[in-house]
VEXMARMAR-363019 format. One line per 2 residues: their letters; for each residue x, y, z of N, C-alpha, C. Coordinates in steps of 0.001 Angstrom, whole numbers. Atoms other than C-alpha are relative to their C-alpha. Layout:
<atoms>
A = X/Y/Z/X/Y/Z/X/Y/Z  ...
</atoms>
This chain:
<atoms>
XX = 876/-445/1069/245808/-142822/36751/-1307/505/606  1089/-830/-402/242846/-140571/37553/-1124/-964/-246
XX = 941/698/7/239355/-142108/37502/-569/1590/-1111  741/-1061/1008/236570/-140443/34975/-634/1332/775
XX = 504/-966/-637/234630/-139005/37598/992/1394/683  -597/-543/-672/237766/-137157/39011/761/878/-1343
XX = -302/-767/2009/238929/-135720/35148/-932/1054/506  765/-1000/-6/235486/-134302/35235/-59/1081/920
XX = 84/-959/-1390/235516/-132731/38550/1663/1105/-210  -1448/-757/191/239305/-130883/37316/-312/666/-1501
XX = 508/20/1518/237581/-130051/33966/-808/1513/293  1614/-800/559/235458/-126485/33508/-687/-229/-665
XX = 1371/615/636/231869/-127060/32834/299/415/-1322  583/-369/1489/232297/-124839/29558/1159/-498/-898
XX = -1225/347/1335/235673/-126371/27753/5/-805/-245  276/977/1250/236063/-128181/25167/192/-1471/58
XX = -858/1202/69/237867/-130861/26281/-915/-1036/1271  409/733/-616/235395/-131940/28834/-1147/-264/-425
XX = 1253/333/1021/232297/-131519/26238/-163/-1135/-911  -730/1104/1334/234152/-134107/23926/-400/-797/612
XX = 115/1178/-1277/234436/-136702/27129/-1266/-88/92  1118/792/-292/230971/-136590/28030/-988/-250/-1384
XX = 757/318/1561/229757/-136808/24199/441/-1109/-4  -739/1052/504/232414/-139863/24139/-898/-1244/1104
XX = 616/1297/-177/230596/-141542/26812/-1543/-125/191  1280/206/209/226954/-140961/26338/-207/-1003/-1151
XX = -322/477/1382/228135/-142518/22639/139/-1607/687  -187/1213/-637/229194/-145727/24640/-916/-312/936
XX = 1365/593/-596/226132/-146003/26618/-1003/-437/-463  1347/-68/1330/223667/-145633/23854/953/-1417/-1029
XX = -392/1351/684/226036/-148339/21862/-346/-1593/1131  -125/1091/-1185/226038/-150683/24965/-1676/-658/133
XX = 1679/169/-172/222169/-150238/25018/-624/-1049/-1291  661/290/1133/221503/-150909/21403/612/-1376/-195
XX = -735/1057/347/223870/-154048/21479/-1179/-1124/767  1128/779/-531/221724/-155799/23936/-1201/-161/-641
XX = 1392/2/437/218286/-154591/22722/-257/-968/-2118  -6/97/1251/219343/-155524/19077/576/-1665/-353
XX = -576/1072/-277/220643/-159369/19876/-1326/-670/-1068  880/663/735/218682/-161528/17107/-325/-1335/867
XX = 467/1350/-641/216859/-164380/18531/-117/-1167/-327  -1/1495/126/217230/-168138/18392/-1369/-156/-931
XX = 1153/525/925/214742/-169553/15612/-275/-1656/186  -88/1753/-54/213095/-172994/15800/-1165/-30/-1208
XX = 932/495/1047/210744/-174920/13108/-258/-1153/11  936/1438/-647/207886/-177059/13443/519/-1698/-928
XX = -392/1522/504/208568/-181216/12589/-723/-532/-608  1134/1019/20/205344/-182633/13145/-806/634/-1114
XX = 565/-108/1321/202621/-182254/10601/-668/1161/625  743/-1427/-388/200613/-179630/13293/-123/-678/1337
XX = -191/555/-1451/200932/-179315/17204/-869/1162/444  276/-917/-554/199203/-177077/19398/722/589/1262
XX = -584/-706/-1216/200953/-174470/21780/-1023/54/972  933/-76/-1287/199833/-174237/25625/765/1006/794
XX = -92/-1759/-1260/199530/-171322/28108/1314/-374/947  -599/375/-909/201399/-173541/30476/758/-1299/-14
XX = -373/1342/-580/203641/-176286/31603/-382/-992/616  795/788/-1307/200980/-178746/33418/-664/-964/-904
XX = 703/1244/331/198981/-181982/32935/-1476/935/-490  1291/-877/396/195935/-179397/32357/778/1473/-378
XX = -128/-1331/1130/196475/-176286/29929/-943/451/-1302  546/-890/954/194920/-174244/27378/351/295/-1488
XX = -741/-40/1425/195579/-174656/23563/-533/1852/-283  -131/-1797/404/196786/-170647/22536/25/-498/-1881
XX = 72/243/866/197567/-171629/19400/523/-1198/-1328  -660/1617/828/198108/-174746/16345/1018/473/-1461
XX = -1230/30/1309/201433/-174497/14186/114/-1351/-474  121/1050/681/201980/-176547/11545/1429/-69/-612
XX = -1371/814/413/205278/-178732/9811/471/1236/-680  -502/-757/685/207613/-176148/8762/-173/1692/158
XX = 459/-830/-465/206165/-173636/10283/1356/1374/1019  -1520/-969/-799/209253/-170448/11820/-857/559/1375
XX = 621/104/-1141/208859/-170131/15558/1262/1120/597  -1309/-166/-1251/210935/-167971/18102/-109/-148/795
XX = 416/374/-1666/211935/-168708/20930/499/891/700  416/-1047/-1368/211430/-167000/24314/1015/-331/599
XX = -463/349/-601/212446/-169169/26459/237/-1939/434  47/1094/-37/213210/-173052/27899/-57/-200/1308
XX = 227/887/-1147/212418/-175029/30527/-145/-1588/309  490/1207/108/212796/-178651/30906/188/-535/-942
XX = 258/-100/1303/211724/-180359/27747/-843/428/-546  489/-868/1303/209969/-177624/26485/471/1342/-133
XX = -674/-1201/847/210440/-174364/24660/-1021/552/352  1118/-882/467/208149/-171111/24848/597/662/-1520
XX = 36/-810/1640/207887/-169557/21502/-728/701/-390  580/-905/423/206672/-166704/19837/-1039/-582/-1710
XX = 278/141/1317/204484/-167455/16435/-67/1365/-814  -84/-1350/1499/204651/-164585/12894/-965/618/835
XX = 1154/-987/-341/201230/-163579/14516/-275/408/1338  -468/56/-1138/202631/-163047/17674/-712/-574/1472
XX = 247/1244/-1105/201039/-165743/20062/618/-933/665  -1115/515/-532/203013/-167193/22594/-596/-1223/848
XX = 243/1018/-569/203167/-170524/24358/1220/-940/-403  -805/1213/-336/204874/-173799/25219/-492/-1355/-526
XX = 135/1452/350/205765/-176831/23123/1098/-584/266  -705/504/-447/207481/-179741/23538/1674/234/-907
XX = -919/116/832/210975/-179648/22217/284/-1193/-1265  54/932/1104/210935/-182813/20323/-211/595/-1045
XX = 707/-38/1195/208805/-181410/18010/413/1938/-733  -453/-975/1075/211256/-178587/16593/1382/-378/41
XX = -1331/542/78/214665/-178464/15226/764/1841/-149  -1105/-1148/-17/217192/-175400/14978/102/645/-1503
XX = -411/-745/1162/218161/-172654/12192/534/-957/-735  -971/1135/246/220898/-175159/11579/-168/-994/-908
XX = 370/1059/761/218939/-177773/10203/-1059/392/-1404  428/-748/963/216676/-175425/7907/754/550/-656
XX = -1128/-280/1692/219830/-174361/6216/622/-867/-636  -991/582/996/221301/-177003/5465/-1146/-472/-992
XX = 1427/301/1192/217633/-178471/3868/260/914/-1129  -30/-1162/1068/217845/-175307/1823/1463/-62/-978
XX = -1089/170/1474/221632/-175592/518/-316/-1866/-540  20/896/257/220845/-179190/-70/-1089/173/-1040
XX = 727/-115/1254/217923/-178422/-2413/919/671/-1299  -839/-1177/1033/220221/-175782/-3758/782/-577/-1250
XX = -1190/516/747/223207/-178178/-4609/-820/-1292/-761  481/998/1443/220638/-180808/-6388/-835/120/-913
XX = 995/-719/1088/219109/-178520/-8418/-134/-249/-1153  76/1022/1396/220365/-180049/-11675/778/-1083/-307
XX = -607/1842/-172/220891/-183429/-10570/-1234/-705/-661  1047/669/1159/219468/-185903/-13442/-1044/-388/1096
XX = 926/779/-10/216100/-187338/-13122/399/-1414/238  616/1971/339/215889/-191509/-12200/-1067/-180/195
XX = 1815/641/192/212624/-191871/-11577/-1254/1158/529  907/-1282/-1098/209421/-190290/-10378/-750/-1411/635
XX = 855/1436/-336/207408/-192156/-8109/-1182/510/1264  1569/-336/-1166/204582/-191728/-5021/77/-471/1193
XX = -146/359/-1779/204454/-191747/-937/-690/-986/-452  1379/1001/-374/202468/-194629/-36/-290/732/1502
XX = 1023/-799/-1312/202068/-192805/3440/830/1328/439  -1388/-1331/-1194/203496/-189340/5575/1068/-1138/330
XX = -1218/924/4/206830/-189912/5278/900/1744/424  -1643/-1035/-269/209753/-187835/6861/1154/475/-1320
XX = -1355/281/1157/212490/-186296/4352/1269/763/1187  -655/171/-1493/215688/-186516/6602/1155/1095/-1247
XX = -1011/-863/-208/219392/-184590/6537/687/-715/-1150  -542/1535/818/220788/-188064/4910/-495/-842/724
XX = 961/1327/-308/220002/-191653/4896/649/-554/1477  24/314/-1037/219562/-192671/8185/-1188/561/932
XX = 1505/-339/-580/216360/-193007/10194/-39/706/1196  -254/-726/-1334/218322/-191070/13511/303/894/-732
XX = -584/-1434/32/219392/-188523/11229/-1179/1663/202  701/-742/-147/217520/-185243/11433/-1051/441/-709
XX = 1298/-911/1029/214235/-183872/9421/-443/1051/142  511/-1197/-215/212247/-181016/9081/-1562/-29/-683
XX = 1158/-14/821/209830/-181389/6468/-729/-1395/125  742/1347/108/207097/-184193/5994/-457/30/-1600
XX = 835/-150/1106/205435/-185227/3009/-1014/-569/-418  1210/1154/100/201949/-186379/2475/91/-909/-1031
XX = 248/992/973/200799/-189315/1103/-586/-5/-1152  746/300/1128/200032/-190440/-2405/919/1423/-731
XX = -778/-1173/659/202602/-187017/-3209/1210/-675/-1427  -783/-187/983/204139/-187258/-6338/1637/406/133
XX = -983/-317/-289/207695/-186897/-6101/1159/-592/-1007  -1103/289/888/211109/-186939/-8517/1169/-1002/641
XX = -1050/1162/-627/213833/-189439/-7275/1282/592/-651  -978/-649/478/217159/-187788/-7654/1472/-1350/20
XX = -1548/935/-769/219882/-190514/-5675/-591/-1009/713  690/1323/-1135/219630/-193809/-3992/1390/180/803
XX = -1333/118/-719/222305/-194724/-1327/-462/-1169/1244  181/936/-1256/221739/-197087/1904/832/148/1019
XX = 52/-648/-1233/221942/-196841/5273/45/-1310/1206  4/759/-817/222474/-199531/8252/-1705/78/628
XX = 1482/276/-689/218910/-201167/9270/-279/-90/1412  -220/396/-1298/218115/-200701/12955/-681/-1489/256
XX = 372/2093/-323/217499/-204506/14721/-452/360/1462  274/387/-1658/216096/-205120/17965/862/-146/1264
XX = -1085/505/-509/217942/-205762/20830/-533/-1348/295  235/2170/-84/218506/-209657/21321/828/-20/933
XX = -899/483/-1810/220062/-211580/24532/820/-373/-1160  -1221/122/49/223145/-211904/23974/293/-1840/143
XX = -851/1252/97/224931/-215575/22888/748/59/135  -1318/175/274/227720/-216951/23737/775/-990/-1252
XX = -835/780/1048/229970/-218019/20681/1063/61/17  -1130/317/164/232932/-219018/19906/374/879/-1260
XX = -279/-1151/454/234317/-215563/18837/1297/-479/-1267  -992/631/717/237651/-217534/17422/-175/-282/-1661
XX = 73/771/894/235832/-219394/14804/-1086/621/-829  953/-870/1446/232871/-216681/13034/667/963/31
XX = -48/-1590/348/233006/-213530/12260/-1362/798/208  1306/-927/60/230043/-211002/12966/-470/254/-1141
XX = 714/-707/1531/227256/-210525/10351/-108/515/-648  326/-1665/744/227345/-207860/8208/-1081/310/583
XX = 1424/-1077/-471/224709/-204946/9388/-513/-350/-1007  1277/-395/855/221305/-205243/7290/-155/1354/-417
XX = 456/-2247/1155/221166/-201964/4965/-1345/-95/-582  1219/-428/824/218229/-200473/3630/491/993/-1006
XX = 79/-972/684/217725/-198467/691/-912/1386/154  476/-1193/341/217362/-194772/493/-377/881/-1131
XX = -106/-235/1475/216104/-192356/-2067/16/1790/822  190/-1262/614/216844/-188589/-2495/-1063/325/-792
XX = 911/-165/536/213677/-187147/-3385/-57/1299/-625  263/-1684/-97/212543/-183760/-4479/-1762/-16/-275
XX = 967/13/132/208778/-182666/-3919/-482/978/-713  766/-977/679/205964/-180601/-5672/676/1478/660
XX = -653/-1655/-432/207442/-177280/-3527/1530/367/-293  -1284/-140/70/211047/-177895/-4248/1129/-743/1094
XX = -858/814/-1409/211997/-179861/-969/803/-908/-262  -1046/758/267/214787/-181820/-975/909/-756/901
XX = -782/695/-1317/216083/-184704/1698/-632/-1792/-756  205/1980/14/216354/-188769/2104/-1346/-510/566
XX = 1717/740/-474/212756/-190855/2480/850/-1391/-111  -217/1464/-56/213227/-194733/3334/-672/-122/-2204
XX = 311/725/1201/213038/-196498/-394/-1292/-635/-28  852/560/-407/210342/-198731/1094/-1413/1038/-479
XX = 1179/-1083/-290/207658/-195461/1190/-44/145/-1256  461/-1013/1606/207907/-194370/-2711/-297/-1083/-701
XX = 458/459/1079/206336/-196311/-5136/346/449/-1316  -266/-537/2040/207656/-195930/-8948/-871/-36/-919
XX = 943/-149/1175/205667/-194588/-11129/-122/-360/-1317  -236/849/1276/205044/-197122/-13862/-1269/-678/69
XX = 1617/505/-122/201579/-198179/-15279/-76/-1783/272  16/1717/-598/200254/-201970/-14319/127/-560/-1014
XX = -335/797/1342/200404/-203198/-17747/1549/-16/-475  -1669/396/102/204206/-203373/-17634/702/-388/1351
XX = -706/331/-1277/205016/-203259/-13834/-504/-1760/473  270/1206/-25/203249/-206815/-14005/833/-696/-355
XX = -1338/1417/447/206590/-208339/-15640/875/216/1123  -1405/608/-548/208430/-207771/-13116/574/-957/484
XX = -296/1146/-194/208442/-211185/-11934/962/-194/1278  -555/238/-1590/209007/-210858/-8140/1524/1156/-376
XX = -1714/-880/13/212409/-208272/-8999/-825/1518/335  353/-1402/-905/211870/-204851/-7474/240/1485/-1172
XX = -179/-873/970/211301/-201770/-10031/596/1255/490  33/-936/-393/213471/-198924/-9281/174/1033/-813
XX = 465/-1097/931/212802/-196705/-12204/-335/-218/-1312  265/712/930/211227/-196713/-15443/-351/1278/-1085
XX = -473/-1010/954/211614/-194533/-18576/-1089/-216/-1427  563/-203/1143/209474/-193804/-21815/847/134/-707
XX = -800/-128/1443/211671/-194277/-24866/-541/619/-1406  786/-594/578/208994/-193519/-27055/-1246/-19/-343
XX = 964/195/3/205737/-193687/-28468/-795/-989/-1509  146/635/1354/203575/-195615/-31490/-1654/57/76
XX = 1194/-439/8/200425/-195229/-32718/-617/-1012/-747  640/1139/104/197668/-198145/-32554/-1192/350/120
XX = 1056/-177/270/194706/-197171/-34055/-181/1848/602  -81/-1363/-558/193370/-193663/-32383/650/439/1066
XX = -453/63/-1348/195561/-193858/-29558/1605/-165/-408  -1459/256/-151/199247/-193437/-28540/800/-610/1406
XX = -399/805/-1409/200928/-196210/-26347/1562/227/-56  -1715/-219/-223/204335/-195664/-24840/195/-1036/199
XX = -1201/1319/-167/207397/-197752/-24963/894/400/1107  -358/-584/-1271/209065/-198124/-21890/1348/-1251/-78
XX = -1569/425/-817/212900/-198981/-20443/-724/65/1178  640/387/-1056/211957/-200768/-17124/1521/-226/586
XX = -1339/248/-443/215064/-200913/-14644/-232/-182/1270  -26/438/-1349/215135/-203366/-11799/1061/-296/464
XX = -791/211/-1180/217150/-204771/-8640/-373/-971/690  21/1487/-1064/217286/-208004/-6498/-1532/893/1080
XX = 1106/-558/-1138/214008/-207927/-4135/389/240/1119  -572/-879/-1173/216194/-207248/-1108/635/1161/-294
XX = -328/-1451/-276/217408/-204072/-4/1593/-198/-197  -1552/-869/-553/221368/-202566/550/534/-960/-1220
XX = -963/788/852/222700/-204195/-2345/1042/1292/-496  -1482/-527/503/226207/-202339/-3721/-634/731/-1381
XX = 648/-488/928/224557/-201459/-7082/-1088/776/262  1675/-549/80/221467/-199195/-8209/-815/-993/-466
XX = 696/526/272/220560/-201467/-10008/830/-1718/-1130  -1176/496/384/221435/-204707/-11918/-754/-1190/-1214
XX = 337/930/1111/218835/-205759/-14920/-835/966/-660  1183/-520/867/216636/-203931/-17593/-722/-451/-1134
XX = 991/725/521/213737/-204915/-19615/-445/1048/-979  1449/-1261/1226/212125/-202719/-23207/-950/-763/-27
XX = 1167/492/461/209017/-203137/-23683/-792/489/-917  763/-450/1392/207326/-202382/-27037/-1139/-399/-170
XX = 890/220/-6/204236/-202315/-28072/-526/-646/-1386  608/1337/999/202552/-205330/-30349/-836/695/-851
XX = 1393/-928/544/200127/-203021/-32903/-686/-1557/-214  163/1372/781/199221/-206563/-34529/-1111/-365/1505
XX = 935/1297/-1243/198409/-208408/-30911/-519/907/992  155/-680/-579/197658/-205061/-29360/412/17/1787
XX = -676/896/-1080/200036/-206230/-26467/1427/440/828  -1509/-724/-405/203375/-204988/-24131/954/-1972/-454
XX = -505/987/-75/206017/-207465/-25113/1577/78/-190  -1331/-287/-493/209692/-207872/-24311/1146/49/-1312
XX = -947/223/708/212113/-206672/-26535/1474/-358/87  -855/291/-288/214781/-206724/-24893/156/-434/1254
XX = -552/463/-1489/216448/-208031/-21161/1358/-176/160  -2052/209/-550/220270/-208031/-19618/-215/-151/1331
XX = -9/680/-1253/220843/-209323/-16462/1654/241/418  -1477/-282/-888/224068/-209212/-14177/723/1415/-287
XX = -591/-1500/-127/224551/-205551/-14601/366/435/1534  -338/-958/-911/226787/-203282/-12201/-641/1009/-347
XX = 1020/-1483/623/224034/-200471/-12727/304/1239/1011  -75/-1260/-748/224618/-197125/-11668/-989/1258/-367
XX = 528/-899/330/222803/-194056/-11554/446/1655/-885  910/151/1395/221895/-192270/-13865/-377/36/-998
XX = -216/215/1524/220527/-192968/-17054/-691/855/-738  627/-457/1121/219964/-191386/-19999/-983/-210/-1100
XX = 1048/396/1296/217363/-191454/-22643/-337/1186/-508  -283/-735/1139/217654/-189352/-25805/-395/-454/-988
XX = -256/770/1065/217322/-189567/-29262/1169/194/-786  -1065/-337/141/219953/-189459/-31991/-358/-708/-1564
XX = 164/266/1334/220244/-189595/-35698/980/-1373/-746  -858/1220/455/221535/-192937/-37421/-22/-18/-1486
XX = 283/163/1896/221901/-192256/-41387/-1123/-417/32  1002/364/541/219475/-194378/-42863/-1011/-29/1008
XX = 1018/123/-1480/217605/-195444/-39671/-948/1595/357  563/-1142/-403/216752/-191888/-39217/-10/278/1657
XX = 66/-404/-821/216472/-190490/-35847/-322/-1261/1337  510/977/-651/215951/-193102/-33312/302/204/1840
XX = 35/-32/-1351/215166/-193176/-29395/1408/-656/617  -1482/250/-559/218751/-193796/-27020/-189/-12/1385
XX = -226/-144/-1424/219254/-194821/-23849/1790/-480/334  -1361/340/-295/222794/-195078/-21905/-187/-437/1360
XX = 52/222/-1110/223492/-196892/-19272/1428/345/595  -1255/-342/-250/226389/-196396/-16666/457/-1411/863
XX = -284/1178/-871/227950/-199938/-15814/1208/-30/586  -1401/530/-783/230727/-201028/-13201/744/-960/-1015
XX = 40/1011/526/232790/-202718/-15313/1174/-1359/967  -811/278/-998/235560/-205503/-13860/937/499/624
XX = -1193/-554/-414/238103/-203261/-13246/-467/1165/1625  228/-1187/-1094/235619/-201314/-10793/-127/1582/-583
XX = 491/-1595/871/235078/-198211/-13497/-1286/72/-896  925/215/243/232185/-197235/-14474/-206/708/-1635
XX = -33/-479/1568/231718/-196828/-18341/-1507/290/-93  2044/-411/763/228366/-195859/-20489/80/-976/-1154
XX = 934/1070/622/226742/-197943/-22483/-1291/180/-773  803/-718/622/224902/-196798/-25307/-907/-867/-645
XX = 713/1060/618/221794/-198811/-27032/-1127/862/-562  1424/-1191/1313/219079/-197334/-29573/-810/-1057/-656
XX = 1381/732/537/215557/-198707/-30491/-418/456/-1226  663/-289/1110/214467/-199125/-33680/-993/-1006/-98
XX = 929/1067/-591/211205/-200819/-32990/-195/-1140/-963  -131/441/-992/210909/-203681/-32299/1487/-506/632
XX = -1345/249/-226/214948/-204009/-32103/504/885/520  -1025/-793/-625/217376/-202860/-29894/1306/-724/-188
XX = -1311/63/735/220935/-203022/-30859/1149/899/1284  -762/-617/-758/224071/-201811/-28880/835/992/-909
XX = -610/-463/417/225767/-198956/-29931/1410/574/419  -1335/137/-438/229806/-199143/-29804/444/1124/-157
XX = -897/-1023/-146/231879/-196261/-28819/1188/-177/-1132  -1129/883/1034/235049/-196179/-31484/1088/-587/718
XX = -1117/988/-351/237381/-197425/-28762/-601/-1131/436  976/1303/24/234765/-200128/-28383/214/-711/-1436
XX = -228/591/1478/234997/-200674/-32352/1105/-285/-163  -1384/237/132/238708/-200693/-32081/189/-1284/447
XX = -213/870/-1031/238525/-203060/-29214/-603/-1299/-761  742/988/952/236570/-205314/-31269/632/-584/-1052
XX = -591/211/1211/237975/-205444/-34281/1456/-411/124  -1510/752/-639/241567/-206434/-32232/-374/-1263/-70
XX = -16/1470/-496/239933/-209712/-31155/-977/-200/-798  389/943/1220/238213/-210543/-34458/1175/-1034/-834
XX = -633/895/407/239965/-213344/-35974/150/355/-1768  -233/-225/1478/241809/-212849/-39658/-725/-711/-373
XX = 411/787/958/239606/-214221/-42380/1627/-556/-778  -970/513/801/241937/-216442/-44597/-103/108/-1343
XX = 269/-280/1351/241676/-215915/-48353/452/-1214/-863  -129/888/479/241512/-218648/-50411/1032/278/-984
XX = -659/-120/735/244240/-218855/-53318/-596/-616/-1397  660/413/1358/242887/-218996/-57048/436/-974/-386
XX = -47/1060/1043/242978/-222471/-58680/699/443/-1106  -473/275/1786/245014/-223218/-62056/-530/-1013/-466
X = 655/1111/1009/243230/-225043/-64271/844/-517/-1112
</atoms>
């Protein structure tokens, strides 16, 4: 088979067939060129809350310039553990790698806001300090975003996560006769913030947003969300009534939750006071609160809950305030179910006189 250069050289400069050829491979040089020059570049994004880039790799350097959490970076190049990177306003320098994460992890943040876009409400509640929002629950898993303290934030999901432990010297036991501890879980919460952000914060960090004149009953039990049912009006002023929904004061328990408390408001003693309480609930997330028309009753505030029941399924559980009473309201295969295991009345037989 001939080589190119040896075609051309058997080719007259002016015919056609050798004008084609060198059009065909100027066409493949200029593609070859543009493939390289046109290669999109690796993206990274800042962790920390704000770092400053340096001129150089050394114990002494020169801050070029300070990016901040969330911040889109490219990169140049690597060395070591660090990265050079380009910033939007094109200033270049070297940070440490720690303190960025990959395209990779900024998309999935993004479909993850995406896919809990109209995932109910359980609570809203508040950092107590900068707090990480991670990939999922787990304190090795990955982050991107931070979120300051005292931030306001919606509570979408709880879930739990194995607690890390120390390392400890090692005992010898008699492997035969225990069994190993269960891992210590913590609780997590799915958050979503004022911008739309959306990842796992430790449970520990959010505070539930519920005023002190009710979060005072909780009586040592741990509040993890709390609901306005409705409102009533005591003198010039309107005080809300609140569904309060707690959980054992330790963490990783199997449930969301597993007791709730109404609390109505006293016009008379001008006072929060308990209308209702249930205890040993399989509580799941999450609940509803509605209202809903009852004939005579007229319109009245509704909440549902979603309990485990023994079988391991989780039913709803409907209950409606008509102040100061709350009442359960039975599904009709609930009324059916009922009315099976009521006992016949007996009917007396009329006397002859």
């Amino acid at each position: 088979m001939r080589s190119v250069p040896t075609l051309l050289a058997h080719q007259p400069a002016q015919s056609p067939r050798w004008k084609a050829l060198l059009l065909s491979l100027l066409a493949l040089a200029l593609l070859a060129g543009c493939s390289g020059r046109g290669r999109p570049r690796e993206t990274a994004y800042v962790t920390v809350p704000q770092v400053y880039l340096r001129d150089r790799i050394a114990a002494v350097y020169n801050r070029v310039a300070l990016v901040q959490n969330g911040d889109r970076l490219q990169v140049l190049g690597r060395s070591r553990r660090f990265v050079r990177v380009r910033t939007p306003e094109g200033k270049e320098g070297w940070v440490e790698e720690r303190y960025l994460v990959g395209q990779d992890v900024y998309d999935q943040m993004q479909q993850m806001a995406a896919d809990n876009r109209s995932t109910p409400l359980v609570a809203t509640g508040i950092t107590e300090n900068d707090t990480n929002i991670h990939l999922s629950p787990g304190r090795d898993s990955k982050h991107l975003y931070q979120i300051k303290g005292t931030t306001k934030v919606q509570i979408l999901k709880r879930a739990t996560a194995p607690k890390p432990q120390p390392a400890a010297i090692p005992v010898r036991e008699d492997v035969s006769s225990k069994r190993p501890p269960p891992a210590p879980m913590e609780d997590w919460l799915l958050v979503r913030d004022p911008e739309g952000r959306v990842g796992w914060v430790l449970a520990r960090m959010v505070d539930i947003d519920v005023p002190l004149e009710v979060a005072q009953y909780a009586e040592g039990q741990r509040i993890v969300a709390a609901f306005v049912l409705d409102q009533v009006q005591d003198g010039d002023k309107q005080v809300p009534q609140y569904l309060m929904v707690l959980t054992d004061s330790h963490e990783g328990m199997p449930f969301d939750y597993n007791q709730i408390r109404v609390f109505t408001w006293n016009v008379k003693r001008h006072r929060y006071e308990t209308a209702y309480r249930e205890r040993n609930l399989f509580g799941v997330f999450p609940i509803t609160v509605t209202k809903e028309s009852f004939d005579k009753e007229g319109v009245l505030p509704v909440f549902i809950l979603r309990v485990q029941n023994d079988s391991g399924q989780v039913v709803e559980r409907k209950y409606k305030l008509n102040t100061p009473i709350i009442r359960r309201v039975l599904s009709p295969a609930e009324e059916a179910e009922k009315a099976a295991h009521q006992p016949l009345r007996r009917t007396r037989r009329p006397t002859s006189r």
